[in-house]
Backbone as CSV, one residue per row, in Angstrom:
resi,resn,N_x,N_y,N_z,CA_x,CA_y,CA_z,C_x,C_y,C_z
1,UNK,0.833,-1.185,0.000,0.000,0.000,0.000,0.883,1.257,0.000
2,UNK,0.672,2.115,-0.501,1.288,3.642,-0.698,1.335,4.404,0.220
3,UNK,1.971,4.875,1.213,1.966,5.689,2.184,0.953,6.483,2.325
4,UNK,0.264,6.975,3.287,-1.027,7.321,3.727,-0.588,8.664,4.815
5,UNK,-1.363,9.787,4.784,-1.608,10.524,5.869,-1.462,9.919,6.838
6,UNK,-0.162,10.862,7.590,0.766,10.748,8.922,1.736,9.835,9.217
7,UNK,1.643,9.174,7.496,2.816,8.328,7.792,4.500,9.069,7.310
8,UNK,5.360,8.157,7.678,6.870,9.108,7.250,7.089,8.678,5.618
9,UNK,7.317,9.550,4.767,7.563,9.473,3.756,8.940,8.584,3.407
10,UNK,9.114,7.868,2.307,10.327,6.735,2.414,11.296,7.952,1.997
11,UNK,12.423,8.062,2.370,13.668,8.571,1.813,13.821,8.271,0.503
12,UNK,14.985,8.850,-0.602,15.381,8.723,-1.376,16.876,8.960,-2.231
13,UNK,17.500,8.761,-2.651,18.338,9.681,-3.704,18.134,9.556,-5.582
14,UNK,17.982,10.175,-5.883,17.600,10.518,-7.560,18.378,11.664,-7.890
15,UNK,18.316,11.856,-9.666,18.960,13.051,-10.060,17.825,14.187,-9.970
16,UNK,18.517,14.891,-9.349,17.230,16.593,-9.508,17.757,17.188,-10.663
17,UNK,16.705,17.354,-11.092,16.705,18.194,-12.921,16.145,19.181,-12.886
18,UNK,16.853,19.939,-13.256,16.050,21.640,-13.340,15.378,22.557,-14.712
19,UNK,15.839,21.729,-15.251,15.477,22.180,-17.164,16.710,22.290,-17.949
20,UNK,18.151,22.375,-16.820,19.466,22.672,-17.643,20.802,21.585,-16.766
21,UNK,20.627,21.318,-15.551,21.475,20.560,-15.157,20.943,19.495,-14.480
22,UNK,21.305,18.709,-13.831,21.217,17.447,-12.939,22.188,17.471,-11.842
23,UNK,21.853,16.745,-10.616,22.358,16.426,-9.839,22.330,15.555,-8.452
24,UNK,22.478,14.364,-8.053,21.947,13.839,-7.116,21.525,14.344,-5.522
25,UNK,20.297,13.984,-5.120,19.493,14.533,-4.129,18.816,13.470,-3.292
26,UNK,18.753,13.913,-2.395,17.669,12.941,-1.768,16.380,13.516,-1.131
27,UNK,15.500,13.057,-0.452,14.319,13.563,-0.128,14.726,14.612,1.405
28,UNK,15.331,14.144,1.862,16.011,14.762,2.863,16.835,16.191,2.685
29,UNK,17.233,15.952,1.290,17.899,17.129,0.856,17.212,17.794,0.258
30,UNK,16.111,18.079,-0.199,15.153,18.555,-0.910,14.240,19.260,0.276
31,UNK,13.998,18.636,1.795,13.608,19.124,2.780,14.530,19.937,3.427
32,UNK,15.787,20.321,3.351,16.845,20.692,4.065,15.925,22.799,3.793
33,UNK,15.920,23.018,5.222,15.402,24.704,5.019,14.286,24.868,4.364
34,UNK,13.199,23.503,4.390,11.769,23.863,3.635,10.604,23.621,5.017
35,UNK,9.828,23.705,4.559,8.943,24.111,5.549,8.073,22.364,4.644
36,UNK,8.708,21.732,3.777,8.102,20.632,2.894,8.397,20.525,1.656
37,UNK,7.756,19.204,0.932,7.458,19.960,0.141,6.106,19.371,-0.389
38,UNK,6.195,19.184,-1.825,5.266,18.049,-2.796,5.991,17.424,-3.946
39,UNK,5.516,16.002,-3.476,6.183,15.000,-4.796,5.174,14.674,-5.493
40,UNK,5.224,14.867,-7.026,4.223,14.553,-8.346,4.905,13.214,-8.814
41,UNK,4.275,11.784,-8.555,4.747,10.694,-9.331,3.746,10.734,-10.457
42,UNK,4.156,10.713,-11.730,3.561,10.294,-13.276,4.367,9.569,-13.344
43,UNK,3.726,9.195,-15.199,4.405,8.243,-16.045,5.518,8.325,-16.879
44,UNK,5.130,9.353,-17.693,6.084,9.389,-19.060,5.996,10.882,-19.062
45,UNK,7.737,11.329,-18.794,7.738,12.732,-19.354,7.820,13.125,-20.639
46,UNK,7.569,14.022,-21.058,7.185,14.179,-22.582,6.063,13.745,-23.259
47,UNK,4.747,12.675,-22.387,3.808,12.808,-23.035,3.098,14.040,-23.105
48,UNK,1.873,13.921,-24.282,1.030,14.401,-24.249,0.199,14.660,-22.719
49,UNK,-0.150,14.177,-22.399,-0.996,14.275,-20.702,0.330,14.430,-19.840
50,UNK,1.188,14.189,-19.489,2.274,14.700,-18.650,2.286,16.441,-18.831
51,UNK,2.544,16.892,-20.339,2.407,17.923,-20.754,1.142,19.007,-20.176
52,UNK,-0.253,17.825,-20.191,-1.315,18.896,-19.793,-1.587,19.044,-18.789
53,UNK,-0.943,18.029,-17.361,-0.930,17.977,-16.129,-0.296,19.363,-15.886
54,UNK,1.295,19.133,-16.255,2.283,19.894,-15.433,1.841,21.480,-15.949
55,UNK,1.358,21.900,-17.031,0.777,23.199,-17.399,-0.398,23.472,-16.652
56,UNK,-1.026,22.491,-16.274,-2.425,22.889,-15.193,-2.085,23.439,-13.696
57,UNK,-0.958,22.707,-13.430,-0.553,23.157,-11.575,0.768,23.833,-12.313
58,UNK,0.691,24.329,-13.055,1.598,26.000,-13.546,0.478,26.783,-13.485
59,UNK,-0.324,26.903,-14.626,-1.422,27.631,-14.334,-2.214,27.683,-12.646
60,UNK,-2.075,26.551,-12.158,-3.111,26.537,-11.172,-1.868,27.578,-9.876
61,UNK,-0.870,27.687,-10.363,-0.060,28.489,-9.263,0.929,27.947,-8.255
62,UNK,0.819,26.714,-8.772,1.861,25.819,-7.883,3.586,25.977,-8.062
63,UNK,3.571,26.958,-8.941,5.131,27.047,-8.925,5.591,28.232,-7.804
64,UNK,4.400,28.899,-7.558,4.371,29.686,-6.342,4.348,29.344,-5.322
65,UNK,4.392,28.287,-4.492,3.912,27.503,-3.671,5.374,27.989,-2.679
66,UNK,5.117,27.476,-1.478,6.352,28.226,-0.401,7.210,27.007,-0.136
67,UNK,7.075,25.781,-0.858,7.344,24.635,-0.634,7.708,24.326,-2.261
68,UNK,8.741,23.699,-2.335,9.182,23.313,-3.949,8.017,21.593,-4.305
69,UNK,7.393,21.784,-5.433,6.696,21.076,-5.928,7.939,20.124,-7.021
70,UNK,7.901,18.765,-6.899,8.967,18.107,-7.567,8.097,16.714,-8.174
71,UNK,8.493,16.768,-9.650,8.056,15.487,-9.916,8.686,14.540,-10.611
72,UNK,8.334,13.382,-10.481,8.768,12.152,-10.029,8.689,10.831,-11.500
73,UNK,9.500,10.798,-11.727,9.191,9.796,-13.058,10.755,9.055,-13.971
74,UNK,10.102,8.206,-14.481,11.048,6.912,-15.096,12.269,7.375,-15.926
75,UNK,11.838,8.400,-16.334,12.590,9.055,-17.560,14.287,9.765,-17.227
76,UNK,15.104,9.650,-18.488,15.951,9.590,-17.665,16.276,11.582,-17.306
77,UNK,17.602,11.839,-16.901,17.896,13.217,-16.247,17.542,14.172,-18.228
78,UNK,18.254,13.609,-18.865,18.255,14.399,-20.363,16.952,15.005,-20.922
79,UNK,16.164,13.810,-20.901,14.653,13.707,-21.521,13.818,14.427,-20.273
80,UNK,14.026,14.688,-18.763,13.183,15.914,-18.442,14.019,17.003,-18.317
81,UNK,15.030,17.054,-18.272,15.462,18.304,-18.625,15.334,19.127,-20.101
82,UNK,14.863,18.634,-21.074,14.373,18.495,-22.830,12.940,18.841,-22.032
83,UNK,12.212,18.009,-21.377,10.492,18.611,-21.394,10.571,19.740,-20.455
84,UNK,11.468,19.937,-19.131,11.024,21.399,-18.374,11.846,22.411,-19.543
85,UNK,12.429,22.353,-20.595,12.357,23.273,-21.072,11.533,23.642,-21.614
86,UNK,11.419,22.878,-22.541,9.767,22.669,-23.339,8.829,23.121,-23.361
87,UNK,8.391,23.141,-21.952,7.034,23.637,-21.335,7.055,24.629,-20.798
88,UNK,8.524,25.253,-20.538,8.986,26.592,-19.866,8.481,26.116,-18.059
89,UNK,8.640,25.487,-17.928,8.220,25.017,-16.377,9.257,25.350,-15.418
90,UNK,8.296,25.683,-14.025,8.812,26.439,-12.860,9.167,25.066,-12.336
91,UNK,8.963,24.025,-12.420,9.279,22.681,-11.369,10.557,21.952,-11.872
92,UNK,10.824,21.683,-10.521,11.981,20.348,-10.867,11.640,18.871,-11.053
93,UNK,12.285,18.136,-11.421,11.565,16.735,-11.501,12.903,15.848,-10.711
94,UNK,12.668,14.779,-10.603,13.814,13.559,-10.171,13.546,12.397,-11.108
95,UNK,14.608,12.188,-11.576,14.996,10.839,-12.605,15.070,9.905,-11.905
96,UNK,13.918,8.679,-12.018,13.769,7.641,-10.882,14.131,6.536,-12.479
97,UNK,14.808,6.447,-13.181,14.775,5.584,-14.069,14.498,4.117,-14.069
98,UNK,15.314,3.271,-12.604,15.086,2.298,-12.585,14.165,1.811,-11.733
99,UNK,13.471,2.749,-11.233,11.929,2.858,-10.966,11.993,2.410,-8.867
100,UNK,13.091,2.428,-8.539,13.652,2.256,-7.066,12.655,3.196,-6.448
101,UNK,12.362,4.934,-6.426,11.541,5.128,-5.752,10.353,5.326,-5.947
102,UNK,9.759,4.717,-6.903,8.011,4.178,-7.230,7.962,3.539,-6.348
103,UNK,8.848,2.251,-6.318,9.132,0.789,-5.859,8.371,1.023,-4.069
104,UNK,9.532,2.139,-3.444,9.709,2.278,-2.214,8.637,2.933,-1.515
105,UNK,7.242,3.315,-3.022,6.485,4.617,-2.327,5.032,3.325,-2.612
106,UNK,5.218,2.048,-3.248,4.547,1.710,-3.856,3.566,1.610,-4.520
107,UNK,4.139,2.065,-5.842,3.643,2.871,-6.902,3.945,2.264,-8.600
108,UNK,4.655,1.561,-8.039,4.917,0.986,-9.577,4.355,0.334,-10.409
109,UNK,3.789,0.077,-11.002,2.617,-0.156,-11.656,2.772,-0.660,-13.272
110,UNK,2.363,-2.145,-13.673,2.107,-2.639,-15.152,1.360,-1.715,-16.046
111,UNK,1.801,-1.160,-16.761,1.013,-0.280,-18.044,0.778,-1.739,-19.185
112,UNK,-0.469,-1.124,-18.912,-1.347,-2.481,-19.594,-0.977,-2.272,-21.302
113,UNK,-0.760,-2.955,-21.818,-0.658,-3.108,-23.230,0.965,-2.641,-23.872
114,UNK,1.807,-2.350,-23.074,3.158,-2.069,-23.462,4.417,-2.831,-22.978
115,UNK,4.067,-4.068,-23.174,5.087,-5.005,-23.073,6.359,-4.912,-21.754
116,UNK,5.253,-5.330,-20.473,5.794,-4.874,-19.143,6.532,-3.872,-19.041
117,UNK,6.539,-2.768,-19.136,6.857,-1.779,-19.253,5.917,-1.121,-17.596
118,UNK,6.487,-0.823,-17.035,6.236,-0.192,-15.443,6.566,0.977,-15.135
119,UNK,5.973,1.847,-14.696,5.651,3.336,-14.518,4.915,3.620,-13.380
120,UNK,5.204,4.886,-12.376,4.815,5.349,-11.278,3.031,5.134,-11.683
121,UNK,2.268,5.146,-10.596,0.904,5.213,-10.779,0.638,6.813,-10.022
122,UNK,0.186,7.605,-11.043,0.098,8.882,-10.974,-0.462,9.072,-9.201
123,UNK,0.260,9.927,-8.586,0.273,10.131,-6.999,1.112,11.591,-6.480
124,UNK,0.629,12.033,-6.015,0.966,13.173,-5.347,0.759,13.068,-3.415
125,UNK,2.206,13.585,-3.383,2.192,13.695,-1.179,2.462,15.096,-1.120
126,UNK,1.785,15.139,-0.133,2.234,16.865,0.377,3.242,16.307,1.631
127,UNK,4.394,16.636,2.075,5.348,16.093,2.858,5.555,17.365,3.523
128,UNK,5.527,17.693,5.643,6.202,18.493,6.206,7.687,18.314,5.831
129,UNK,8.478,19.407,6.620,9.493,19.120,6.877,10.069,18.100,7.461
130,UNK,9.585,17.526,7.893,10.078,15.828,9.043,9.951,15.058,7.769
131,UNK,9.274,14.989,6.885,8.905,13.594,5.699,7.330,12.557,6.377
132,UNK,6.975,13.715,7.100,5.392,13.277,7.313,4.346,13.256,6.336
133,UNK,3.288,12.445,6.194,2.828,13.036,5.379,1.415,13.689,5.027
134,UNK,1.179,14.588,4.635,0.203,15.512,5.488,-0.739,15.776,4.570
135,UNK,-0.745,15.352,3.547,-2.108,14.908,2.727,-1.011,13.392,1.456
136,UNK,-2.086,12.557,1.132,-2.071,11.820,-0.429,-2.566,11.572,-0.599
137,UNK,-2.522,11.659,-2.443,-3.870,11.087,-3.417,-2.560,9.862,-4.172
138,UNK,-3.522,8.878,-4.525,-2.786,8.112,-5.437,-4.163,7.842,-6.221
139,UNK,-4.187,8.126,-7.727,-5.121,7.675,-8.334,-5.317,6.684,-8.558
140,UNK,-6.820,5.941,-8.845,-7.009,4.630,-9.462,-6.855,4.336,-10.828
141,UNK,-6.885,5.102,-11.702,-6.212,4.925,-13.548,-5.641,6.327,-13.734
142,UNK,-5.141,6.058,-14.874,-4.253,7.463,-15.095,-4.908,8.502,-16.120
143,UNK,-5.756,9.080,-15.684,-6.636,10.068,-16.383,-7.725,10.803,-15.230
144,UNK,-7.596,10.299,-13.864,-8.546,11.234,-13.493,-8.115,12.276,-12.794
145,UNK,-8.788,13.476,-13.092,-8.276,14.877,-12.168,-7.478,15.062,-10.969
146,UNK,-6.496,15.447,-10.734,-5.605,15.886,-9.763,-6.932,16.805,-8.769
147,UNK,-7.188,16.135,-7.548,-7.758,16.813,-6.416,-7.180,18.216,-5.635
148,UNK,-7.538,19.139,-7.105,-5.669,20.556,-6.805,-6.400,21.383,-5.408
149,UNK,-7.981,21.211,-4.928,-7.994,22.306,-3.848,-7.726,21.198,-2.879
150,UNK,-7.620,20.160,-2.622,-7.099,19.252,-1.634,-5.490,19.671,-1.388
151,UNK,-5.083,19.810,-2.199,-3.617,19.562,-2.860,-3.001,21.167,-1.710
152,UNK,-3.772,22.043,-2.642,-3.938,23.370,-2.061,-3.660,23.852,-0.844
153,UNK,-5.205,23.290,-0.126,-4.940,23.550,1.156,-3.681,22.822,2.094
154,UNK,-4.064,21.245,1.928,-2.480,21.093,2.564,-1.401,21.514,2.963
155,UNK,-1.073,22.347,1.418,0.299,22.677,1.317,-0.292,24.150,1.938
156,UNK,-1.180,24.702,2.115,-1.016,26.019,2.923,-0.947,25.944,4.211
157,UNK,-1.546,24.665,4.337,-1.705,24.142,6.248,-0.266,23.844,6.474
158,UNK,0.804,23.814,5.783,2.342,23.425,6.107,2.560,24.410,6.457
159,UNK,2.166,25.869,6.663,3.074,27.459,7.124,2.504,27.588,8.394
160,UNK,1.289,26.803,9.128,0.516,26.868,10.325,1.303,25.989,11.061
């Protein structure tokens, strides 16, 4: 089962990608002087729907957020650093390529019809500073709406 409200978020290390460099991080280091943050697990960067997600919580204002919003996917450091340019995006992502922290958040998931081929199952945590975790959604298929005033408040209840 996927970590649940109030539980401790699993640690990590991945490459953090910014749209121009890479560099290894861990979840701990990503909390270092934050008040939290939020991890976005998808599938495939550079799809089409990856594309219309990450432009919706741009638009929706999440790059404003007082807490760095980071998302989470298979692909390697090159290919999202190629899509946050792309999209001109305020977020960082982490290159989980060999799919270790899907694995650890359990999230990894058979994509039906692409020749075992395994990919995060679209999920978002709002994480305090400790690696608590203080709201999650993990969807049941990969197409339904991101719960963004859930999402929202959470992450405003992290400055209280």
């Amino acid at each position: 089962m996927p970590p649940t409200d109030g539980e401790i978020a699993p640690d990590f290390e991945a490459l953090l990608c910014d749209g121009e460099t890479f560099r290894p991080t861990s979840l701990a280091g990503l909390l270092d002087d934050e008040a939290g943050c939020v991890l976005v697990f998808f599938g495939f960067t550079g799809s089409a729907i990856a594309e219309n997600w990450w432009k919706r919580y741009d638009r929706a204002g999440w790059g404003g957020f007082e807490v760095p919003v980071v998302g989470i996917s298979r692909d390697g450091p090159y290919a999202q650093n190629a899509f946050l340019r792309r999209i001109s995006s305020p977020f960082r992502f982490c290159s989980d390529v060999d799919g270790e922290v899907a694995a650890s958040y359990d999230l990894l998931a058979e994509r039906r019809g692409m020749a075992g081929v395994h990919t995060a199952r679209r999920a978002i945590f709002v994480l305090n500073g400790e690696r608590a975790i203080a709201h999650a959604w993990v969807a049941d298929d990969w197409i339904s709406p991101v719960p963004i005033e859930g999402i929202e408040t959470a992450v405003a209840a992290l400055g209280n």
